[in-house]
N, C-alpha and C positions, 0 to 999 in steps of 0.2 A: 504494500500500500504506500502512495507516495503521497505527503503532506505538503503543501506552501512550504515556500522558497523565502530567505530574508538575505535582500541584497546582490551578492554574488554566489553566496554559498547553493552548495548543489540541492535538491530537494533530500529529504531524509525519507527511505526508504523503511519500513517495517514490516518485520516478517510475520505480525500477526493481525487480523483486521479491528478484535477485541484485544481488550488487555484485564487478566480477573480485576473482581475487585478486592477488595483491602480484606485478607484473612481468608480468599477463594483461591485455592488450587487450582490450576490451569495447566495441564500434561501439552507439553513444547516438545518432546520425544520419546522414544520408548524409556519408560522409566525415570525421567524427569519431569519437575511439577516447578511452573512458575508462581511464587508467592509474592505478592506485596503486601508490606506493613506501611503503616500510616506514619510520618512525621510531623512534629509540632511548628515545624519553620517551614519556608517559601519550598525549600526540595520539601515536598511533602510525602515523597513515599519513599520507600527503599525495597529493591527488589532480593529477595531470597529464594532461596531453593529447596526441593526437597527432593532426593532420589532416591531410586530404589537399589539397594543393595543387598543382592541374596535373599536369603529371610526375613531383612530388614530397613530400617529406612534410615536415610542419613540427614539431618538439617545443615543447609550452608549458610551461616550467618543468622543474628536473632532481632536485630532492631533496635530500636534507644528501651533506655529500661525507663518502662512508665507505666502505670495502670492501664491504660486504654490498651496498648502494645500487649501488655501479660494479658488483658481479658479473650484480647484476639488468638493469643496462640492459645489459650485454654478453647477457644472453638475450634482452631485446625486441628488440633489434636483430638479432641473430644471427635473429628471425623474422620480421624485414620482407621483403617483397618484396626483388631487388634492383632489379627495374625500375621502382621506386618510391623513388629513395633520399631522404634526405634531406637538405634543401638550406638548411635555415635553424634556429635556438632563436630559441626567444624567452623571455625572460625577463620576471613582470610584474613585478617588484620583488624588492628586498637582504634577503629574510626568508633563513636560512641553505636552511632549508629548498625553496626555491624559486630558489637561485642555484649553493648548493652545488658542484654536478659542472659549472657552465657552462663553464669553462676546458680541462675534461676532454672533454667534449663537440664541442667547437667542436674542439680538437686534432684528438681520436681520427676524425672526421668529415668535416673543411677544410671545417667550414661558419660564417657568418656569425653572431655571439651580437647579436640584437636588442632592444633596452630603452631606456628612458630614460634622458637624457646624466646627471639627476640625481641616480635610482635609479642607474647604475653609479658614477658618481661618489663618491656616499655608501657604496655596496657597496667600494670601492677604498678608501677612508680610515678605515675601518670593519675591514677585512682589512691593512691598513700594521703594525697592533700584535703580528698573529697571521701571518708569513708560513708557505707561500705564498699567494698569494690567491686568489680560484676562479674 
């Protein structure tokens, strides 16, 4: 789908004609599910993922940590399989937005938070000033 042009810039091309809404699973390929969460500023969404691995499902990334944000993954999950659980997060990186609910996540689930030692590292000395950390 191509949208309006600004300027010289080339049109922006998208490969889907819908985009879910905020806390709706949307399958983009075998075994992966497009999610967005809602943000509280001008970017107002962030996209994450969820895919299917083996017997299980994996989260990429969780969203800012905020009420609104935890009530929404309480509905994606409350509509996962359960013979499907999930078994791992992954985190790409300390952006709030993307690490936010990890803590909450990995609790509420007893599953493993996956990232780099550096990215948590700097995520953990980054959250010392502001407890608790996520």
């Amino acid at each position: 789908m191509t949208r309006g042009t600004s300027g010289d810039a080339p049109p922006i091309d998208y490969a889907f004609e819908q985009r879910p809404a905020d806390g709706e699973l949307m399958q983009v390929a075998e075994g992966v599910y497009w999610l967005r969460m809602p943000l509280p500023f001008v970017l107002n969404h962030i996209n994450l993922w969820v895919l299917e691995d083996g017997p299980g499902r994996v989260l990429v990334d969780t969203g800012i940590a905020s009420p609104e944000v935890r009530e929404v993954w309480q509905h994606v999950l409350a509509g996962l399989e359960p013979d499907k659980p999930v078994t791992k997060l992954i985190v790409t990186h300390l952006h709030p937005d993307h690490i936010g609910l990890a803590g909450w996540l990995c609790d509420s689930l007893n599953v493993p938070l996956l990232m780099t030692r550096e990215e948590y590292l700097a995520a953990r000395m980054l959250a010392a000033d502001h407890p608790p950390p996520p």
